[in-house]
Steps between C-alpha positions, in 0.01 A plus 500: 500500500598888426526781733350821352466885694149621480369830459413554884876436589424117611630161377325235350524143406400469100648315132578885400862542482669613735631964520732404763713292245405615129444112431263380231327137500582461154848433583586817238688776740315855486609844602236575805522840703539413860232671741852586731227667745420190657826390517614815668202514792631138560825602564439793668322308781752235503854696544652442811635830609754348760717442163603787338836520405736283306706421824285300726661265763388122565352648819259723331412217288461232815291712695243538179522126489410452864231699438358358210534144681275653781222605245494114388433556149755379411753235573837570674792273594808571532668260281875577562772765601787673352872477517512758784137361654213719361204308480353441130168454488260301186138658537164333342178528350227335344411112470474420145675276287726737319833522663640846475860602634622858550837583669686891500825638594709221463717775410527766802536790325165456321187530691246687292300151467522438872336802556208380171470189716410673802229652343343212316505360901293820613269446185449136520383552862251760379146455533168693431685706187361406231746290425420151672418328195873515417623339835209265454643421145844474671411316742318188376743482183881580634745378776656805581885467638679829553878534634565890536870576586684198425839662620437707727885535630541623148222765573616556809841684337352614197682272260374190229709218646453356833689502799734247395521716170347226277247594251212291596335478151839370370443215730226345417719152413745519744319574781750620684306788700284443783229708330572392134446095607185599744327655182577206313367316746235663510409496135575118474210400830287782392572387107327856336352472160506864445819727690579882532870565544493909588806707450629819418740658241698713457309883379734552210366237275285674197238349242738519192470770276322697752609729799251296727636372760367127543258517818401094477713237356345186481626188373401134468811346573644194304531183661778356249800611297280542194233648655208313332171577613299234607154536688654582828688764337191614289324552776749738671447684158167558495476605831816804415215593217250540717694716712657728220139598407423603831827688509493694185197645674690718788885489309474471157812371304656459804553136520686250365675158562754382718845307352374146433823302505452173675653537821564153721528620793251734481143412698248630241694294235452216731159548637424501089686144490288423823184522307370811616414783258745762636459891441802736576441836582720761548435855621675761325513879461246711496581926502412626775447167727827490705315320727330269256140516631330576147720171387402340876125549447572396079590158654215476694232550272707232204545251777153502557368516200728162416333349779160579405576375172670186653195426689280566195708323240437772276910577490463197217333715308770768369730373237821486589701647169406827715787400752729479201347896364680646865826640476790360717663762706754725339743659750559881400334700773668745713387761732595826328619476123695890393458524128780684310647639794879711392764392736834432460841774512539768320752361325297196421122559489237250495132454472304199546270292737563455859276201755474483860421267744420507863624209677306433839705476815338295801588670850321396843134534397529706236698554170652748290641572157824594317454610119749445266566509152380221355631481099610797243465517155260405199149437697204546316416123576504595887257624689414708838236477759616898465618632170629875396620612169776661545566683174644822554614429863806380645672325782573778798649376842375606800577730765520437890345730736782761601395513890381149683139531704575484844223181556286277329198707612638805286449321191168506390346361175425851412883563592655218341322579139542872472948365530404253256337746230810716565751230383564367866464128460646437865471686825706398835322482819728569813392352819362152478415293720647163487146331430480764210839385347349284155120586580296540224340757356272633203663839442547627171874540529786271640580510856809482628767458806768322349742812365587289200172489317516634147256581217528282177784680342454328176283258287686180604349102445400400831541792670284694716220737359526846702478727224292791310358528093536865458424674187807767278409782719559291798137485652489204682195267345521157690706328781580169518544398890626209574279305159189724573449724259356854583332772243585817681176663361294306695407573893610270776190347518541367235871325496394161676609300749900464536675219688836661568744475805707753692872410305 
């Protein structure tokens, strides 16, 4: 049977096909516009609010859990624990006779779908919504097993490997991890005929020939060298089709698919082998999403949609060739791309493309960035989540501040950008206290104690990026601070959040 949205907001039980999905009963795949209303009240009622940042600890996530166990909608046991002794937990739903697993963060520097998971909890332990016909539909079809946070030492820290720095989805045949050989375990009493491997990627992957960055990967992954498709496979397919039409709906051309080498020691290649259709996703980039909540609530509403269509069947319906029309990843994304910038001596001028990157650097609780220049040259295949065309300008190194502000409290935002617009790129703060030695701070300008900090005398391959675009009469037009880059027309209201440190 087909789930279809009503007029009046409700769900019903029908043949129709199905809005949610885009499916046809023919069997011949057609373009459907998504009512994303209804898919947006759901998720508004179901975020959980406790997570909303990228850099949760296992202790925000096990006190969630406890509560969730305490409801008694679901299922909780706590099936294992770490290296270093956190608890991991497998939570479940439903009693039907489709076996579904789900597991996130194997890696513990991406949690976006941890934080999707949580909400599908909150929403499958709705009631009185509207929206009961879908947990009734889940219910009596699915065995739902969940395992949020499979490393959470690796979370703990910020990092992908775990705390015997092992990446635990290359060892899926060696089993040499505690948590790698308890999901196997897992997998091989629970024995899924559908799984959900949840990941992140890196945000400077772009849907080729486009500046987009990708926002969803998804792949199918192979389960041998050759990477034939058989039904298991297919399956995994049509499923990734079903979510691509929902996601062209909020990010158009802004997915693609994920490197499909067979990997052997990889657990979605093996879950494949295992019998169970197995989807990859992987949460991208999305401008303006630092904190990937558009991409965390993105995963919600494709996750359940697959399971509705699970529980239906009606996944069997799309035609799988529309796996094959997604693009795989291409990888030429950076965060601020300078178009035909002149740099150079005078001696030896030069014009041509500069990229940045930010790299992200974990501290207690927190994290901050250091820009740097990323590649130089020919670039008109490259892209930026920020772009400026820089005809006419060129490169102009910064000034510091001529008198240091006696404290921290003297430098306001209001401070800090009026130096910046006057070609100050750094400012030193006397006075610190030790706790404020390395704090961070969203200033528009670099702080600093340390006498030896310079601005970025020159263009320079992996170098840092503390410099101006001014045009020939020397008006300052943009500043690039530390990878951010600034237009100097605009207010302060409007330059965004910074992740900088006192240097």
């Amino acid at each position: 049977m087909k789930l279809v949205l009503v007029s009046l907001g409700l769900l019903a039980i029908t043949a129709c096909s199905n809005p949610f999905s885009g499916g046809s009963t023919t069997g011949k795949l057609e373009a459907m516009q998504v009512d994303t209303s209804q898919w947006n009240s759901m998720y508004a009622q179901s975020k959980e609010q406790a997570l909303f940042h990228r850099r949760f600890k296992h202790k925000d996530i096990d006190s969630l859990i406890q509560l969730h166990k305490k409801r008694g909608s679901l299922q909780v046991d706590q099936i294992g624990k770490s290296v270093e002794g956190r608890a991991i937990y497998e939570l479940a739903y439903g009693q039907g006779n489709k076996k579904v697993m789900l597991w996130s963060q194997m890696h513990g520097d991406e949690p976006t779908a941890t934080m999707a998971l949580f909400d599908l909890f909150n929403f499958l332990e709705g009631k009185g919504d509207g929206f009961d016909s879908i947990r009734q539909l889940l219910q009596e079809n699915l065995t739902l097993h969940f395992i949020p946070m499979l490393n959470p030492d690796g979370a703990e820290r910020f990092l992908r490997r775990n705390a015997q720095s092992i990446d635990l989805n290359r060892d899926a045949r060696a089993n040499q991890t505690v948590e790698g050989a308890l999901l196997k375990k897992r997998a091989k009493e629970f024995q899924p005929r559908y799984g959900f491997n949840l990941h992140d990627q890196n945000i400077y992957y772009n849907v080729p020939g486009t500046q987009n960055p990708v926002t969803i990967s998804l792949l199918a992954p192979a389960f041998n060298e050759p990477r034939e498709i058989n039904e298991v496979r297919e399956g995994a397919m049509q499923i990734i089709v079903g979510m691509n039409e929902i996601l062209q709906q909020y990010v158009p051309n802004a997915v693609a698919k994920y490197d499909d080498t067979y990997t052997p020691r990889g657990f979605g290649d093996n879950f494949q082998s295992w019998g169970a259709s197995t989807v990859l996703i992987e949460s991208g980039g999305l401008k303006g999403d630092p904190e990937k909540q558009q991409i965390r609530k993105l995963n919600f509403i494709i996750i359940l949609n697959a399971l509705i269509e699970i529980a239906e069947g009606s996944y069997e319906n799309y035609d799988a060739k529309g796996y094959e029309a997604i693009p795989f990843n291409a990888s030429q994304m950076h965060d601020v791309m300078i178009r035909g910038l002149s740099f150079g001596s005078d001696s030896i001028p030069l014009k041509s493309d500069i990229a940045l990157r930010r790299g992200e650097q974990t501290v207690v609780g927190d994290y901050f960035v250091r820009g740097r220049v990323e590649d130089i040259g020919d670039l008109p295949e490259s892209f930026g989540y920020d772009e400026v065309q820089a005809e006419g300008l060129h490169f102009q190194e910064g000034k510091l501040a001529p008198q240091a502000l006696p404290n921290l409290a003297a430098l306001t935002p209001e401070v800090a950008y009026d130096l910046l617009k006057k070609g100050f790129i750094g400012v030193q703060v006397q006075n610190l206290l030790p706790e404020q030695q390395g704090m961070l701070h969203q200033l528009p300008i670099q702080v600093y104690a340390n006498p030896n900090f310079a601005p970025t005398p020159f263009v320079d391959l992996g170098g840092t990026a503390n410099f101006y675009l001014a045009d020939a009469n020397g008006t300052l037009k943009y500043a690039i601070l530390n990878g951010y880059l600034i237009d100097l027309s605009k207010p302060l209201a409007e330059v965004g959040l910074l992740k900088n440190r006192i240097l």
